[in-house]
C-alpha positions as a printed Julia matrix, in Angstrom:
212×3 Matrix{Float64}:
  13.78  -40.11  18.64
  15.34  -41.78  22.03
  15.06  -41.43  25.51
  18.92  -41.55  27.3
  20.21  -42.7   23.71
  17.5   -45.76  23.73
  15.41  -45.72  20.43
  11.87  -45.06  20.61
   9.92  -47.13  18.32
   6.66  -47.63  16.92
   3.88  -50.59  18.39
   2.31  -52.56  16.37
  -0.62  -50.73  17.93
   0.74  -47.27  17.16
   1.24  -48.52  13.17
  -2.78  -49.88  12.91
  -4.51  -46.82  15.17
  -7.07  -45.13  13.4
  -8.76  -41.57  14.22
 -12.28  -41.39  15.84
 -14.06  -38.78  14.39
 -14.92  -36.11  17.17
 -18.56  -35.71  18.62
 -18.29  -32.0   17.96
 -18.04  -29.96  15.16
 -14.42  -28.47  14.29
 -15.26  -26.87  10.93
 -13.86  -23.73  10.31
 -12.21  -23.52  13.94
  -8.57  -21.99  14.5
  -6.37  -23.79  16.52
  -2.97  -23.1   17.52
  -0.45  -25.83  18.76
   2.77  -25.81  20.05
   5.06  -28.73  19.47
   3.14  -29.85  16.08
   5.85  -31.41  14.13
   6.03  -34.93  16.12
   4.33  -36.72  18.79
   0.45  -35.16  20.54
   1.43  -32.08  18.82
   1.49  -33.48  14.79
  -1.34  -36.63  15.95
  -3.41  -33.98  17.21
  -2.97  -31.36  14.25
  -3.93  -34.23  11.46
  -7.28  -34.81  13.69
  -8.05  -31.29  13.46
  -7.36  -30.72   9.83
  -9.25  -33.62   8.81
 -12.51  -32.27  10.48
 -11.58  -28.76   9.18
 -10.07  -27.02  10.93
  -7.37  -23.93  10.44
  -4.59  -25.38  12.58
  -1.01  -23.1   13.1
   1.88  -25.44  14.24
   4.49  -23.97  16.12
   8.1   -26.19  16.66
  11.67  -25.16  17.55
  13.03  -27.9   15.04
  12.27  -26.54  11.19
  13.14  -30.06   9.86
  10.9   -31.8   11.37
   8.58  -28.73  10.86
   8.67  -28.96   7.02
   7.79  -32.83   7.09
   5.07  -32.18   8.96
   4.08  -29.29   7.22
   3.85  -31.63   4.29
   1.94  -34.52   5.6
  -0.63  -31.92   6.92
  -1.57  -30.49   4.32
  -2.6   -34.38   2.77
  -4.62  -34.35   5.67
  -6.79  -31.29   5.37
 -10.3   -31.75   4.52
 -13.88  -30.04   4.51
 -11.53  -26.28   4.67
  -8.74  -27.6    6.6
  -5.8   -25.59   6.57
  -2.24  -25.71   8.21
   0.35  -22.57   9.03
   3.64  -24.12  10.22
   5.83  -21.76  12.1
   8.76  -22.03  13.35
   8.96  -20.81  17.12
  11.43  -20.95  20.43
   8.56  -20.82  23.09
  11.82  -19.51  25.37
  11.57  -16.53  22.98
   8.96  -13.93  24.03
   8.8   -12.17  20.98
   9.11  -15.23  18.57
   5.87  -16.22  20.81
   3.85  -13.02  20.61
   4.68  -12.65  16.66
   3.35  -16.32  15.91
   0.41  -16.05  18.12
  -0.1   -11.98  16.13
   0.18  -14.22  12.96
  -1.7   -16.58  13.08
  -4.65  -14.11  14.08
  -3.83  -12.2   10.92
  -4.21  -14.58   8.77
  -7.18  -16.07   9.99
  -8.95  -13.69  11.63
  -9.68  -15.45  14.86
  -8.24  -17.78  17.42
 -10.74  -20.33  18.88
  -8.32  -22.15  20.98
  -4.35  -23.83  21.46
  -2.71  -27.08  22.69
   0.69  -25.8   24.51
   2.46  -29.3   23.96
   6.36  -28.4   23.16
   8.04  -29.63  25.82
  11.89  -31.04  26.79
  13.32  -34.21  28.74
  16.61  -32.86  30.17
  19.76  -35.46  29.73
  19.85  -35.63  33.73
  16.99  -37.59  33.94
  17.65  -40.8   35.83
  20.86  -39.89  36.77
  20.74  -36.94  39.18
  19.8   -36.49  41.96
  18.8   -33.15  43.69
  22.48  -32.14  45.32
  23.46  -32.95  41.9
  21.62  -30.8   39.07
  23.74  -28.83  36.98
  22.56  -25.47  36.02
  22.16  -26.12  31.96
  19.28  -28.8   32.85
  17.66  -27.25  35.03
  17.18  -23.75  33.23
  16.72  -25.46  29.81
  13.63  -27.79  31.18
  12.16  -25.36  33.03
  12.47  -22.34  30.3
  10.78  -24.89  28.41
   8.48  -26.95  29.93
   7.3   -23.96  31.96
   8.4   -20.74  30.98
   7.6   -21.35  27.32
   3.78  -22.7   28.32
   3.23  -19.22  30.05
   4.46  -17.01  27.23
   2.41  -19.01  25.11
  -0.87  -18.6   26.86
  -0.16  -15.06  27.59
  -0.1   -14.62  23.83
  -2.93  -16.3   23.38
  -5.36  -15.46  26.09
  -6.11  -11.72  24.89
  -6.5   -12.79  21.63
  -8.96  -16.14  22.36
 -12.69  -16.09  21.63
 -14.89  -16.53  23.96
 -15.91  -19.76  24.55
 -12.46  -20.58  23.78
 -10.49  -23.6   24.95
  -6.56  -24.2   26.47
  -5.05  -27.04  26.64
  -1.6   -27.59  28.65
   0.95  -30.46  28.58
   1.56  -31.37  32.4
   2.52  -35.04  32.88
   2.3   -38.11  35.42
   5.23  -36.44  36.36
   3.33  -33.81  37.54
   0.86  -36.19  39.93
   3.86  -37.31  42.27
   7.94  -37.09  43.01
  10.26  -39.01  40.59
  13.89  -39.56  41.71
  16.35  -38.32  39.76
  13.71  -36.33  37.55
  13.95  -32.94  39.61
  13.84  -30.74  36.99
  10.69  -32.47  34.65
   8.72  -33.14  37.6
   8.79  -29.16  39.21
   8.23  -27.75  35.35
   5.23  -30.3   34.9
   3.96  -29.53  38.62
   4.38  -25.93  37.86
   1.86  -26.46  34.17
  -0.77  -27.72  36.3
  -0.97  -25.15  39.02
  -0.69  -22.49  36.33
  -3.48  -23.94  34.49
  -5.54  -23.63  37.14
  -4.68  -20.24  38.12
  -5.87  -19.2   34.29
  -9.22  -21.45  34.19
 -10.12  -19.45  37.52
  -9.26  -16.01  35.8
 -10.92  -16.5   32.15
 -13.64  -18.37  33.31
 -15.97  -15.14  32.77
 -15.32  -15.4   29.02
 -16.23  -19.08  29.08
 -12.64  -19.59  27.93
 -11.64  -23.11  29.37
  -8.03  -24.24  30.42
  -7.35  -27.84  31.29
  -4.15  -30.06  31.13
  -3.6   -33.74  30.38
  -0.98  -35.69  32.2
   0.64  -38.59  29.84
């Protein structure tokens, strides 16, 4: 993986972490993730499946979807299970048929982490007078659009007591130069996460984002 064709690589830190189990019981829970096959998406999905839960991963790239699938399913315990899909969160229907899925086969949906989500190759280098249409429509079918079909799908089909969890960003705190495109998408995560917390909050469903 690289950022502007710089590798990203691995701390020392990120080689030694190890997972604190949870102060709350995940047993038997379905959880639905977008974005699982690298990065908070996969991290997040082995923490799940080692306190058992029934995690569906969702990611547009099916290689990277089969590893993970793999390394999952080492990591299930205590009933964990994993359903790796693979899903354009640009596509409506490829959205609503994953979310219909995942509900068949496990009979419930207890809550989802929308975490897919794009860096478009314009970052750092233009500025607004100079976005080109491709970037801008990719990151924010993405980053934005793709959060919203998501949570549409999932919202009618959530428990109550349910809980949603949406990738904004620091991004989304503050203006970057030349990082238009990100920064509006990320901006737009958080005010749509707060539109849905104030209109499920009578089913004690609960929507948050986190901002890395």
């Amino acid at each position: 993986m690289s950022i502007n064709g710089q590798p990203i690589t691995e701390t020392r830190a990120s080689k030694t972490y190890s997972m604190t189990a949870p102060l709350f019981n995940m047993s038997g829970k379905v959880i639905a993730i977008t974005g699982g096959a690298a990065g908070i998406g996969l991290a997040t999905a082995h923490l799940l499946v080692s306190q058992g839960a029934k995690v569906a991963i969702s990611d547009v790239n099916a290689t990277n979807l089969s590893s993970a699938a793999t390394s999952l399913k080492a990591s299930c315990k205590d009933g964990g299970e994993i359903l790796a899909t693979q899903v354009d969160v640009r596509n409506r229907s490829e959205v609503d048929g994953w979310i219909t899925s995942v509900v068949e086969k496990f009979g419930k949906l207890d809550g989802a982490a929308n975490l897919a989500g794009v860096i478009p190759k314009s970052i750092n280098i233009e500025r607004v007078e100079d976005l080109n249409d491709a970037d801008w429509k990719f990151v924010l079918d993405v980053n934005i659009t793709g959060v919203m079909q998501c949570m549409r799908a999932q919202i009618p089909n959530m428990n109550e007591k349910g809980s949603i969890v949406n990738a904004a960003s620091i991004a989304a705190l503050g203006g970057f130069p030349k990082n238009a495109a990100y920064t509006v998408a990320k901006h737009g995560v958080v005010g749509l996460t707060k539109t849905a917390a104030k209109e499920v909050g009578d089913r004690s469903i609960r929507v948050n984002c986190i901002a890395p």
